[in-house]
C-alpha positions in Angstrom: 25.2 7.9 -36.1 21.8 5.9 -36.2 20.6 4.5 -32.9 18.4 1.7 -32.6 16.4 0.9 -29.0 16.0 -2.8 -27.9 14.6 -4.0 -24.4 16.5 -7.1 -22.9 15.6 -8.6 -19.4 18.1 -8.7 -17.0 16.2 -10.4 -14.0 17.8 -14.1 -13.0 15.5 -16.3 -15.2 16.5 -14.3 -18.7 20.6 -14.6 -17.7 20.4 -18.3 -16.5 19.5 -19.0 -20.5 21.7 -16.8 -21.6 20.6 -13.1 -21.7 23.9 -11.6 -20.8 25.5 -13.5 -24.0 22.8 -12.4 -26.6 23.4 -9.0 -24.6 27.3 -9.0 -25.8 26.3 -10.2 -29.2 23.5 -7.8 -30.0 26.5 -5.0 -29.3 29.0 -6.6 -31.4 26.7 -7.0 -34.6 25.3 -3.6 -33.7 29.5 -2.5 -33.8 29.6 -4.1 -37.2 26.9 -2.0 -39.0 28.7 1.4 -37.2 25.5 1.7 -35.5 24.8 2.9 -31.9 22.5 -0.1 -29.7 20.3 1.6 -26.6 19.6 -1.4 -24.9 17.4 -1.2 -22.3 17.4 -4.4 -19.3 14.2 -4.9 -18.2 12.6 -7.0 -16.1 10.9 -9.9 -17.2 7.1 -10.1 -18.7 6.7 -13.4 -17.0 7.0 -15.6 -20.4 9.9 -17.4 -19.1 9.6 -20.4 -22.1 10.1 -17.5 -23.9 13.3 -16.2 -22.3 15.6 -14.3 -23.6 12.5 -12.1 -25.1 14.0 -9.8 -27.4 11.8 -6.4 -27.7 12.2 -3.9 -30.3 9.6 -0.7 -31.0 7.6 -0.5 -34.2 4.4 1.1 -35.2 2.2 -2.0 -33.8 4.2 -1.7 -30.6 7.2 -3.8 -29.8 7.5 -6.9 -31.5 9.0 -9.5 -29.7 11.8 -12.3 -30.6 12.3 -15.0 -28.8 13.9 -17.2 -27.5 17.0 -16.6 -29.1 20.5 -17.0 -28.7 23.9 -15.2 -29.0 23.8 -16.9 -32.1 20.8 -15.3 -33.8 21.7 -11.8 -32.6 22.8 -10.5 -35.9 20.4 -12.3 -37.9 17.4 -10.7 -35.3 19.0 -7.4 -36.0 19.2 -7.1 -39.9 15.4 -8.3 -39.7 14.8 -5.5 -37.3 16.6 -2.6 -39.3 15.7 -4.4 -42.9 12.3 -5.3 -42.2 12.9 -8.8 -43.0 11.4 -11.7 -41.5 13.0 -13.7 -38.5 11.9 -17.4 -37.4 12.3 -16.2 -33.8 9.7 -13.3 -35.1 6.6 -12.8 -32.0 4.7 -10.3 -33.1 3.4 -7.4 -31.3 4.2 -8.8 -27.6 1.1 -7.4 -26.1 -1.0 -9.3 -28.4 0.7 -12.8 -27.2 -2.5 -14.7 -25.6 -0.1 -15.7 -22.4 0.2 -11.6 -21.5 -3.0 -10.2 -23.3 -5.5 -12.2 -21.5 -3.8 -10.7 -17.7 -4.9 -8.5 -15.5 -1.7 -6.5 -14.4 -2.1 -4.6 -11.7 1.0 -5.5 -9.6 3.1 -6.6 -13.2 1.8 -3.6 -14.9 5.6 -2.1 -15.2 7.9 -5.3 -15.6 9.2 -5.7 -19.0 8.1 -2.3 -19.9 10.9 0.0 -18.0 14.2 0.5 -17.2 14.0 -0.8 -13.5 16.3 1.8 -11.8 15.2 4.9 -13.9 13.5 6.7 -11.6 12.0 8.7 -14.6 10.8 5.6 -16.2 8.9 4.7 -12.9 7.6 8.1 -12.8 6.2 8.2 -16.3 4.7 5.0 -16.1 2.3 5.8 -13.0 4.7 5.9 -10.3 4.4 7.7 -7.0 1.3 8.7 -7.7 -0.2 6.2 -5.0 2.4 8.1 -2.1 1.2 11.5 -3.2 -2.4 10.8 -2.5 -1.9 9.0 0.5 0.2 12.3 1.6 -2.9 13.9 0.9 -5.4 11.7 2.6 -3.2 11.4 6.1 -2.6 8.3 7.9 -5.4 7.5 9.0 -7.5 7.7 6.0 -4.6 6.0 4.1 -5.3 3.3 6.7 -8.9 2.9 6.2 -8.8 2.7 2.2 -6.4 -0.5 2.5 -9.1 -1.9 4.9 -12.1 -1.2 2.4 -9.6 -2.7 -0.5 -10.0 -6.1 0.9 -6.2 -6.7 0.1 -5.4 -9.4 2.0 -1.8 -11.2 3.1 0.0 -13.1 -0.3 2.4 -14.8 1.7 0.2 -17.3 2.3 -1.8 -16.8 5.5 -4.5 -14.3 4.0 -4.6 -12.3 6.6 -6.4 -9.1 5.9 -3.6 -6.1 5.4 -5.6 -3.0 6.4 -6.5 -4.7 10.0 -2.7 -5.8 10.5 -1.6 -2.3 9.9 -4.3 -0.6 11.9 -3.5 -2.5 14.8 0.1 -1.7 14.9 -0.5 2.0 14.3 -2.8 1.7 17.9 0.0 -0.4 19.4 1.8 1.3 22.3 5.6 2.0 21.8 7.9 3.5 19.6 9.9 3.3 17.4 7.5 1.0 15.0 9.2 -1.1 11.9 7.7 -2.5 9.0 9.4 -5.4 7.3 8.8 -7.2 4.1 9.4 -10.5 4.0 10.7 -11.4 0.3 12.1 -14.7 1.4 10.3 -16.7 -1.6 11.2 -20.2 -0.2 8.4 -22.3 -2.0 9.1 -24.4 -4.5 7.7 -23.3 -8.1 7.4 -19.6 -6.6 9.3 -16.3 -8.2 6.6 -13.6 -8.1 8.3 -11.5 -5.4 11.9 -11.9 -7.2 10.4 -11.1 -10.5 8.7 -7.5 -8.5 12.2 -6.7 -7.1 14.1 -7.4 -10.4 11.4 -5.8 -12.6 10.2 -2.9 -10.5 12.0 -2.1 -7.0 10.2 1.2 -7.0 7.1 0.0 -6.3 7.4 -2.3 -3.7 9.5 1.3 -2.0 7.0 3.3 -2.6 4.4 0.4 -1.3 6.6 0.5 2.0 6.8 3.9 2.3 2.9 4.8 1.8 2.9 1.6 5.3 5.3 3.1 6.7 3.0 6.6 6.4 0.2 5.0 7.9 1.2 3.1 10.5 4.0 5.6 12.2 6.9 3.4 11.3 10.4 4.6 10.8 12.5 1.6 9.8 12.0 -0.9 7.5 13.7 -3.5 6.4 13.1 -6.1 3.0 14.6 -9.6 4.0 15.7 -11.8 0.6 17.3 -14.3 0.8 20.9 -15.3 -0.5 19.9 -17.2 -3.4 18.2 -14.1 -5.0 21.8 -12.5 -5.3 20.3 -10.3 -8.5 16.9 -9.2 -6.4 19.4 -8.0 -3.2 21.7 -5.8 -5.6 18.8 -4.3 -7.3 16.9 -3.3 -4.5 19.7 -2.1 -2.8 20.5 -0.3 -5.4 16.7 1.2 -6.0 16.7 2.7 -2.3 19.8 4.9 -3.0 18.1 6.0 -5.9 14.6 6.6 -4.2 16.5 7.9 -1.1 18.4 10.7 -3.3 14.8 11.4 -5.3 13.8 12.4 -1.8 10.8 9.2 -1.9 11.4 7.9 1.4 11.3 11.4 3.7 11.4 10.1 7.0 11.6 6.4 6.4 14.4 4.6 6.6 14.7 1.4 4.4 17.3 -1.2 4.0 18.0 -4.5 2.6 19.5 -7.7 5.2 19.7 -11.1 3.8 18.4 -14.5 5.1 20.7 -17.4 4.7 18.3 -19.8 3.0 16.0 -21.2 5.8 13.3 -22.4 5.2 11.6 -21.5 8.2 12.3 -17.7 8.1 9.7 -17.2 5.9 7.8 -17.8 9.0 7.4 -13.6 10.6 8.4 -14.4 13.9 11.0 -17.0 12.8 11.9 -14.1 10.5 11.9 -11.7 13.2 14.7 -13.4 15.2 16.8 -13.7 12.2 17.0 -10.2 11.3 17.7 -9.4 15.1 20.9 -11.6 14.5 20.1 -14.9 16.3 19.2 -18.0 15.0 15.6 -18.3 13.3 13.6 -20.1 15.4 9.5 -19.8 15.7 8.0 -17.4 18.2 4.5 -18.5 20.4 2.2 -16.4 19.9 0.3 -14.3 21.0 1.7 -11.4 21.5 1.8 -11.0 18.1 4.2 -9.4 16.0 2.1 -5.9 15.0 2.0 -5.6 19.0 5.6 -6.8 19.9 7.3 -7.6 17.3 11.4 -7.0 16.5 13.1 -5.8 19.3 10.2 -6.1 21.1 8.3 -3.1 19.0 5.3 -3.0 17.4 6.0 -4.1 13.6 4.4 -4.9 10.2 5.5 -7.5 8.5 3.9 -7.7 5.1 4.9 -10.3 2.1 6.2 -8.3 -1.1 3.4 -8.7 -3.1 1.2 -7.6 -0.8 3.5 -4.3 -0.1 3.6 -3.8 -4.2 -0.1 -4.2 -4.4 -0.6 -1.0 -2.0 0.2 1.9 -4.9 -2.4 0.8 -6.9 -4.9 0.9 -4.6 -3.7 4.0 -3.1 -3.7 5.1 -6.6 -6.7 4.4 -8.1 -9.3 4.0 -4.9 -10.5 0.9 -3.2 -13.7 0.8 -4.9 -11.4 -0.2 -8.0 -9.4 -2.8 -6.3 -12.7 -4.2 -4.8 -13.6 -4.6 -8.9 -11.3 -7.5 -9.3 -12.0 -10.9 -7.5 -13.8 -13.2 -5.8 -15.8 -13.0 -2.3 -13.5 -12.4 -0.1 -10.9 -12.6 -1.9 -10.4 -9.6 -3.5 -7.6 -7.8 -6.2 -5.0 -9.8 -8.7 -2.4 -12.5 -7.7 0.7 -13.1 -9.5 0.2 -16.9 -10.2 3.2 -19.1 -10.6 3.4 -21.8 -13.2 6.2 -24.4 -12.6 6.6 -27.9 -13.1 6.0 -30.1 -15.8 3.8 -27.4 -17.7 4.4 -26.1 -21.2 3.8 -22.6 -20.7 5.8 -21.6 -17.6 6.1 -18.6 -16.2 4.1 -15.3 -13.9 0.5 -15.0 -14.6 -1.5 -12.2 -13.0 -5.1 -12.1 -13.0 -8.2 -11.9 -10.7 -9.3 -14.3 -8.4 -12.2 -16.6 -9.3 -10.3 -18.3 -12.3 -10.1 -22.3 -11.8 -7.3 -24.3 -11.5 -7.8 -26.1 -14.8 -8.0 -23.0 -16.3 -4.5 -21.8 -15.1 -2.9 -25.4 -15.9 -4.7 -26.0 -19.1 -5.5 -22.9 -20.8 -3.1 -20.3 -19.4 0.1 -23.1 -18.9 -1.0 -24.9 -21.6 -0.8 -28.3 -20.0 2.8 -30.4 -19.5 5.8 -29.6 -20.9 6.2 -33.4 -21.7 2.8 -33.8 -23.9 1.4 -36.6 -21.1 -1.6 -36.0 -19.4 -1.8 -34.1 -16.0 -1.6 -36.5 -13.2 -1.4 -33.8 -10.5 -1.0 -30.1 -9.4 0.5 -28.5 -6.1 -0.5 -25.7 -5.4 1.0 -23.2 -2.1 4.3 -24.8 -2.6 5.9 -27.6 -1.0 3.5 -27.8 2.2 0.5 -27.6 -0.6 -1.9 -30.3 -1.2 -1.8 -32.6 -4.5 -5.0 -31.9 -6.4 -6.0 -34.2 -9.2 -8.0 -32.9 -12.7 -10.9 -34.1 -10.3 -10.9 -31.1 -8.7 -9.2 -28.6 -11.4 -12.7 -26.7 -11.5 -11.5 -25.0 -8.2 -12.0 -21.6 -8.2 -8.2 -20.1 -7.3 -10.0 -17.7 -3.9 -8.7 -18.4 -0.5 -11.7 -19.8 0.7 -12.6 -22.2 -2.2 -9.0 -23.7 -2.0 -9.5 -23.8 2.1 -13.2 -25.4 1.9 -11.0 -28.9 -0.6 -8.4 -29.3 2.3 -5.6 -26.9 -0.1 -4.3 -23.4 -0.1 -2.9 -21.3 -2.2 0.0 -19.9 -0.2 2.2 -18.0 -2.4 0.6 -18.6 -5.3 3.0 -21.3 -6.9 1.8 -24.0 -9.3 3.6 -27.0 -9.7 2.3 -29.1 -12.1 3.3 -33.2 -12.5 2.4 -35.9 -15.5 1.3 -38.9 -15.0 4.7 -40.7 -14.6 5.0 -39.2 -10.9 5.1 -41.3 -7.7 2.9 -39.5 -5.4 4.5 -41.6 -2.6 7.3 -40.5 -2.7 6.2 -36.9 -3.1 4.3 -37.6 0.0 7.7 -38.6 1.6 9.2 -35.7 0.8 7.4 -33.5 2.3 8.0 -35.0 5.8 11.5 -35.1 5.1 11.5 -31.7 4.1 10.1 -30.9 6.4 12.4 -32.2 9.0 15.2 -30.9 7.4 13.8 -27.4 7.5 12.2 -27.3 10.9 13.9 -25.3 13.1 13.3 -27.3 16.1 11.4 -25.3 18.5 8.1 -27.6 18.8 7.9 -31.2 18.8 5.0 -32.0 16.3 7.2 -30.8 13.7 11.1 -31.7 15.0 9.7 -35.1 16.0 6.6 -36.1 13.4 8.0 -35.0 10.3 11.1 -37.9 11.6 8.5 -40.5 12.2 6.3 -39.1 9.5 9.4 -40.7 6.8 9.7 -43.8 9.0 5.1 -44.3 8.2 5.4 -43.4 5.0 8.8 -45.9 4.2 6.9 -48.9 6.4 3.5 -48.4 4.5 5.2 -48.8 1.1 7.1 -51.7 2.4 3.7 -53.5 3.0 4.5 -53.4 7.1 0.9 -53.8 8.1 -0.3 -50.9 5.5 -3.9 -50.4 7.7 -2.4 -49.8 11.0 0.4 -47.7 9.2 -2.4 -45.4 7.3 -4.0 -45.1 10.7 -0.6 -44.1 12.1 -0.1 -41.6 9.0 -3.3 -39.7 9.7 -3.2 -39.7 13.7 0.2 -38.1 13.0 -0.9 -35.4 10.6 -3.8 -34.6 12.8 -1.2 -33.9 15.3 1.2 -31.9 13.3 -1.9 -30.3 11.8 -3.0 -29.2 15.4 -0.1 -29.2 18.0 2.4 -27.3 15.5 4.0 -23.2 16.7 3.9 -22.8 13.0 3.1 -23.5 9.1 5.8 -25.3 8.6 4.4 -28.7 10.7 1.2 -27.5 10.8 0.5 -27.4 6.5 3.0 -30.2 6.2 0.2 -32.7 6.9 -1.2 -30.9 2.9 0.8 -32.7 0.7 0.6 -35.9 2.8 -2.9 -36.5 3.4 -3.7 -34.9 -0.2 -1.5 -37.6 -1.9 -3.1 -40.4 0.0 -6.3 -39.6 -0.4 -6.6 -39.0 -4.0 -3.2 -41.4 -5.3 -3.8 -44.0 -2.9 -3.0 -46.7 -6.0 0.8 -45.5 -5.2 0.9 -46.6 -1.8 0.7 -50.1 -2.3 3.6 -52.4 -1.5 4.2 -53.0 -5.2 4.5 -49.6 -6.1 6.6 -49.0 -2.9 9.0 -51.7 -3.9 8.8 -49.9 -7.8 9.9 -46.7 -5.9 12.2 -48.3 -4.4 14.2 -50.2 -7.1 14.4 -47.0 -9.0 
């Protein structure tokens, strides 16, 4: 019987449009030519307009279709076994602009294997960073992620290698390491996307921490919403666990309920010691007391999955990519109103307007770009004034932004930057988890500013307000969550201030 190989994501983004469906329909027409179908799930190549991205081999690679539907499976099919022609017809996928023009050091598996083959993962450049760290020995594994320049992707930019080499001199045992996968910014799916398209390596990124630092047991925290990434990566640590990858290590997966805040590591912390999440003063800070009162990494994912490479290939090479201090890829996140949506991974130093115009391919709805957030819902507005930023840490930092997460939102020029200044105070007095004032209190009066400006209640004394308030939040905040809120506020003022007239507030409101 003729067999015919196909590759089909099966991360959350391909089955919300339907993957599973063109799945079931690719088997039945497959049934009706007495064929046998291998189809392979993938992960995702991060060309979510394109989703669900049908793959098949073929001299010139693997040519893509897509999107397509249950409805175009047979028709996809006969053009694959026939040679025909199909209006859903890619080309070779590598050769698509969007994914020829990245940098995929972190990607450089998803959408090309099976996820939970551990085979796949192994012939694709797998564990190849864990066996030279073996080799090295802690200490020198150490030292090469502090002369990598890798640096925190959750959003703080804290330098890795100096996190983990002050837990490893940190008194007390045992010592954990914990990834924090919770994802809660808006317009952000990078660490998903790693989990669903290559569990492996964010494992073996643990375990080669877990090897330098002395820890034990660690733990990945997703949250519930991400109901695909918890089964998979639970289901990738039995595998690497019966491979014999972990040696030593203990790893499991606990889920958050969906707080905001818990992205926060101390906040974090608390939550995965069963109590409610709530913000932790600091000092002493986690890497020298951290959960149950232990010395403990806590590392984003991408940062974790970035670790084999380096480990890998030297951190001479990693040093390669970037800009000044920032240094290495980043996973960028288009969202939004933006025609070309989806997981972009290239070195720092490219601009903003490059990413939104270029790579995203500017809005979705064909009206010009009024606005971009980028770090996600705490991240400041920037206008096309300032889309020649260079995307690096300190460039972002230097215009009153950050890049957080690495999440792009992009808006037209129909949005009310108003009331996206509004909601960022109320979001963020919905999320807070109480602990400090600035935020439990000014995010509440924060709304009440904002809702008197636009209602033309003395609108100087009310901007005064506004910014004494941020300054506060800014300043007098335990955490990021008051303490970037001020981002989106201030940003939207200052450059949209046409939208927080009283005649635009009464236009907000009547809609």
């Amino acid at each position: 019987m003729r067999r015919l190989r196909l590759y089909l994501p099966a991360d959350a983004a391909a089955i919300a449009v339907g993957a599973q469906r063109v799945a079931a329909a690719l088997a039945d027409a497959a049934a009706v030519r007495g064929m046998a179908l291998d189809l392979v799930r993938t992960g995702t190549r991060g060309m979510v307009w394109l989703e669900p991205l049908l793959e098949a081999d073929s001299a010139q690679g693997r040519i893509g279709f897509g999107p397509i539907c249950a409805a175009d499976a047979a028709s996809v099919l006969a053009a694959i076994l026939d040679g025909g022609t199909h209006g859903k017809a890619l080309g070779p996928v590598e050769q698509i602009p969007f994914l020829r023009e990245q940098t995929r050091l972190v990607l450089a598996r998803c959408g090309i294997t099976d996820p939970l083959s551990p085979g796949d993962y192994a012939k694709h450049g797998g564990w190849k960073g864990l066996v030279r760290a073996k080799s090295l020995g802690p200490a020198a594994t150490l030292e090469e992620i502090v002369a990598s320049g890798l640096r925190g992707r959750g959003g703080a930019g804290f330098p890795t290698g100096i996190k983990w080499r002050t837990a490893a001199a940190a008194p007390g045992e045992p010592k954990y390491l914990v990834c924090n996968a919770d994802e809660g910014d808006s317009g952000t799916f990078a660490d998903r996307v790693i989990i669903e398209g290559d569990p492996f390596m964010l494992i073996e990124g643990m375990a080669i921490a877990a090897f330098a630092v002395g820890a034990s047991q660690g733990y990945v925290y997703i949250r519930s919403e991400y109901p695909h990434a918890v089964a998979a990566m639970r289901a990738a640590i039995r595998i690497a666990a019966r491979e014999g990858a972990l040696e030593g290590f203990a790893l499991e997966v606990r889920v958050g309920a969906g707080a905001y805040v818990c992205g926060e590591e101390t906040a974090m912390l608390d939550s995965l010691e069963g109590k409610r999440g709530m913000v932790r003063a600091k000092p002493p800070l986690p890497a020298v007391r951290g959960l149950w009162g232990k010395p403990t990494v806590i590392n984003n994912a991408i940062s974790l999955a970035s670790v084999p490479w380096i480990m890998a290939e030297g951190a001479g090479a990693y040093q390669g990519f970037g800009l000044g201090r920032s240094r290495g890829t980043m996973p960028v996140q288009l969202a939004g109103n933006i025609r070309h949506g989806g997981l972009y991974e290239c070195a720092f130093g490219v601009t903003l307007g490059e990413l939104v115009e270029r790579v995203g391919g500017g809005t979705a709805s064909g009206r010009a770009v009024r606005a971009a957030q980028v770090g996600g819902p705490l991240g400041a507005y920037f206008p096309p004034a300032l889309f020649d930023t260079p995307f690096d840490y300190e460039a972002f930092a230097a215009r009153d932004g950050l890049i957080g997460h690495g999440g792009i939102v992009v808006f037209d020029d129909t949005v009310d930057m108003a009331r996206q200044a509004r909601f960022a105070m109320e979001f963020c007095a919905r999320e807070s988890c109480g602990k400090c004032t600035p935020c439990r209190i000014g995010s509440i009066r924060g709304t009440e500013v904002i809702d008197r400006l636009l209602a033309g209640d003395r609108p100087a004394l009310q901007r005064e307000l506004l910014a004494d308030l941020c300054h506060t939040m800014k300043f007098g905040s335990l955490c990021a969550l008051g303490g970037f809120t001020p981002y989106p506020v201030l940003s939207a003022l200052t450059h949209f201030a046409e939208d927080f007239t009283p005649r635009a507030g009464a236009r907000a409101a009547a809609e």
